[in-house]
N, C-alpha and C positions, 0 to 999 in steps of 0.2 A: 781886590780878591780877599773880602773876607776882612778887610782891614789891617791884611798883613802889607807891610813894605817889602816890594818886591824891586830885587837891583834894576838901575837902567843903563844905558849905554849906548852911545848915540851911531854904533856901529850895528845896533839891534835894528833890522830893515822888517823882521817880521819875528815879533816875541808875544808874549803873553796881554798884549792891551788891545789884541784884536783876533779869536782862536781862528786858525788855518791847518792845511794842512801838515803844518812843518814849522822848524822855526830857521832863521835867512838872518846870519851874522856877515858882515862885510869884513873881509879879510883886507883889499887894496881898493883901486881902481879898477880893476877890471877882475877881481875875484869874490868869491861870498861863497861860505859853506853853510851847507842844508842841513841842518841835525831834525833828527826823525826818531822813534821808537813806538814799536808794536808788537805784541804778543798777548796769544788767547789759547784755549782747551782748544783738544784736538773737532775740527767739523769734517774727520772724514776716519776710519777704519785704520787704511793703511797707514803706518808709521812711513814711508818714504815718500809718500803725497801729502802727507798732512805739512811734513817738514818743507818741501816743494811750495805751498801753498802758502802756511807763514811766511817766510823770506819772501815769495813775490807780494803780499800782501804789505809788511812791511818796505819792501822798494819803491811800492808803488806812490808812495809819498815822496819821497823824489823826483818823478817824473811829474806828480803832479805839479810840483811848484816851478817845471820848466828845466831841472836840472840832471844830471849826471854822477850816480850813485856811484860811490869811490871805496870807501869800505864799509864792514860789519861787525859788530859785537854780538855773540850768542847770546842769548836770555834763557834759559831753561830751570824748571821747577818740577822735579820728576821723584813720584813714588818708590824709592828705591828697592824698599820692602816689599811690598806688591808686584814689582814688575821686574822684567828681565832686562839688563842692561841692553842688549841686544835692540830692543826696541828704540831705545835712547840714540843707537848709534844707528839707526834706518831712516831715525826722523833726523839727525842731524849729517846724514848724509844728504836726503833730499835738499835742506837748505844748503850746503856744498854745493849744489850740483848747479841748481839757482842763480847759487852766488858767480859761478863761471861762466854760467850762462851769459849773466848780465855783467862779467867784467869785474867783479867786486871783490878785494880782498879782505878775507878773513882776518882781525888781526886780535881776535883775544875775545873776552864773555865769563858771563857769571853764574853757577848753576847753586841751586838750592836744594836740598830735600823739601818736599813738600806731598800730602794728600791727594793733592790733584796734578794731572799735568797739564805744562803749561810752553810754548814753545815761542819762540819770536826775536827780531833783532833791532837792533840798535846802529844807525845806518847814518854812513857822513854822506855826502854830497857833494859838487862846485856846482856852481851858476854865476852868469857873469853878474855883478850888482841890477844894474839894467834892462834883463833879461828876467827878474822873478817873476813869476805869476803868483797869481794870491787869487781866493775867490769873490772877492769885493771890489773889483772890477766891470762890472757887468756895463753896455753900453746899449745904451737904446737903439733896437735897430737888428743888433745882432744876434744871428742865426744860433742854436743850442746843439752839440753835436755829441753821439754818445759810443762809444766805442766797442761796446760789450754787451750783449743782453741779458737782461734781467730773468729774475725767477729762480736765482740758485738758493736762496737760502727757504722758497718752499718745495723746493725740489730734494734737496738736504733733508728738511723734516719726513718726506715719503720717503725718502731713502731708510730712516731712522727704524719708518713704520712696516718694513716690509715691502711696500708696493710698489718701489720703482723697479726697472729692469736693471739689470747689471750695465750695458750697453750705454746707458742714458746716465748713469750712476758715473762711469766712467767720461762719458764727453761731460759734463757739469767739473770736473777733478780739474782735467784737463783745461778748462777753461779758467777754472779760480787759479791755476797753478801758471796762467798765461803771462809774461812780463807783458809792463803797458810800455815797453821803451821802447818798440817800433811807433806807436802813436806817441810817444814823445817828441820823436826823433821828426814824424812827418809834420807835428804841428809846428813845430821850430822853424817853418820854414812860411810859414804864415803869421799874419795880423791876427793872433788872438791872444784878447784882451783878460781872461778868467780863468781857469781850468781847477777842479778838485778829481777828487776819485771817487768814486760811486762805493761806499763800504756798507756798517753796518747802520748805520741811518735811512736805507732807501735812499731809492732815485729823490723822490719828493722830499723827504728829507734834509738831503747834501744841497738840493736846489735851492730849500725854505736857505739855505747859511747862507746860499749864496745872495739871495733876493733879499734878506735882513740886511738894512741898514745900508740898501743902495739908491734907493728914490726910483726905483726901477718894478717893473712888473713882467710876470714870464706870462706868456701863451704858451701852452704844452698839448701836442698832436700826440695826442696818445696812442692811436692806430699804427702812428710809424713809430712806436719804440720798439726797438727788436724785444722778442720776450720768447722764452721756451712755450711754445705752446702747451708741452705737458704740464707748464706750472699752471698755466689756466685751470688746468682740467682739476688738476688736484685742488688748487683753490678753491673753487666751485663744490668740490667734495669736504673743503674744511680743511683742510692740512694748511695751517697759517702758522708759524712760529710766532714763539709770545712775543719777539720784536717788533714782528709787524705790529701787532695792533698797540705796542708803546708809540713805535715812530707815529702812527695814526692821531693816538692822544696827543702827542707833545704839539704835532703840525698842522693839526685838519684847522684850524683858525684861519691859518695861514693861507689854503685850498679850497677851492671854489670846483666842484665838477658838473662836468653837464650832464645831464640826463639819461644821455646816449652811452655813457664810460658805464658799463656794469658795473657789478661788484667786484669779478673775480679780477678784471684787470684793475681796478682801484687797489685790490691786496696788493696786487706783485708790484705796483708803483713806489706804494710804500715799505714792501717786502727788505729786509736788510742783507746785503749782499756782503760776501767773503772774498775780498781781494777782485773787487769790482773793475770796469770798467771808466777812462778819463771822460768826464763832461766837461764841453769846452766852449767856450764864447766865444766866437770869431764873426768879422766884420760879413755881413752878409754878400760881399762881393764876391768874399772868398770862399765862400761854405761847400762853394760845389766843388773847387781845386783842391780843399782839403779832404772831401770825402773821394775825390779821386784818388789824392795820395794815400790815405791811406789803404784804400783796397789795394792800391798796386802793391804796400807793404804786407799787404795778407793780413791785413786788420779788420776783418770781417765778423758779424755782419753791421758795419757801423751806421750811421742813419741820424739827420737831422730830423729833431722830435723837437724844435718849439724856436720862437722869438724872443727879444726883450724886448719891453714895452715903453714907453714914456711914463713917468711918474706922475703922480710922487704914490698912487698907492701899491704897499709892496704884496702883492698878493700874486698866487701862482692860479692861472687858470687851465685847467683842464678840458680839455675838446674832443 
């Protein structure tokens, strides 16, 4: 890193020499905590959804790496001169509310005065040692499962611009502010071998991390990714946030599409998502008992959208 010495520690099972979504300290034998932090500007109007939305955004890296979010630290950096405290305490009620939601005790945080705001937590975890997931797992063979559909972050931009409906404005809220701890809870119960969370990288994105450095190659069914249909539409009219076309630049090397994938759906692939959905690798025996489990958890609409390939080249193909 830069040529800085960075401490080690042979109880570090997931730290800084390989990035994840989380970092996995081994406590015994059969325990290990998840340390996690996340915070950004508000992606939505209301101050009690936005707060809703960070804290599940921030938990959601816990679930990803298999585990069981324990507690929280506040993170906040709020205009104090500009704005009305009142607003302070609507966004850190919604994360409150989150945090019960998913079981999670509060125990303390650090606020700043700052020009911009800024909301987000700081989140422990347990996982048994032997139970971590990590995304550099990937097994040839195995089914791609994704738990959330795509399209809010150009769906967010029409929001921005005026042309969404309030209705649709609302179900996108509702869904970034979804905990993934039911699709935690049901993949736990299966052979799967990887799992991240679908954030501000895009689908294609989180995937490329996960396909770097595995000897591995994805097929991805792009037809069966769930995706708001309206973000098509807005696509196709131009409403792309400027992430997408970074995720684009940083990954397209990486991405092979066919002919048949438009454009609009190539956007929302790489579209970056706010408090996204789990992608998960599971043995392909299993992929249809886990997409059953998880609908019966009301994890809807979840959907196998690709394979892993045999290597050694790491490249994601589009279909």
């Amino acid at each position: 890193m830069c040529g800085i010495h960075i401490p080690t520690d042979e109880n570090v099972l997931v730290g800084l020499e390989r990035a994840d979504d989380a970092g996995v300290y081994r406590v015994s034998a059969t325990l290990a905590l998840i340390q996690t932090v996340d915070f950004f500007t508000p992606v939505v109007d209301d101050p009690y959804w936005f707060g809703q939305i960070a804290a599940a955004n921030a938990l959601s890296d816990v679930y990803a790496m298999g585990g069981v979010p324990k507690t929280a630290m506040n993170l906040v950096a709020f205009p104090v001169k500009e704005m009305d405290l009142s607003i302070l305490r609507r966004i850190i009620q919604g994360g409150l509310d989150k945090m019960s939601e998913a079981g999670v005790v509060l125990v303390g945080g650090h606020s700043i005065e700052d020009k911009e705001l800024k909301y987000g937590l700081a989140v422990t975890g347990f996982v048994h040692p032997d139970r971590v997931l990590t995304k550099k797992n990937l097994v040839p063979g195995d089914r791609l499962v994704l738990t959330k559909p795509l399209g809010t972050g150009i769906i967010n931009t029409a929001v921005k611009a005026g042309m969404a409906p309030p209705e649709l404005a609302e179900k996108v809220m509702r869904l970034m502010a979804a905990l993934n701890r039911k699709a935690c809870e049901a993949m736990a119960r299966f052979d799967v071998h990887a799992c991240t969370d679908v954030t501000g990288f895009g689908l294609l994105g989180h995937l490329a991390e996960m396909v770097s450095g595995s000897g591995a190659g994805v097929r991805l069914f792009a037809k069966q990714v769930p995706v708001f249909p309206e973000a098509l539409g807005y696509a196709a009219m131009g409403l792309i946030p400027a992430g997408a076309h970074k995720n684009r630049e940083f990954r397209e090397a990486m991405v092979a599409f066919h002919d048949a994938v438009d454009r609009p759906l190539r956007d929302v692939l790489f579209d970056p998502q706010t408090s996204g959905g789990l992608l998960i690798s599971v043995g392909a025996a299993q992929a249809g008992e886990l997409l059953k489990a998880l609908g019966d958890a009301g994890v809807a609409p979840s959907a196998e959208i690709g394979e892993v390939l045999p290597g050694p080249e790491e490249k994601i193909r589009v279909e």
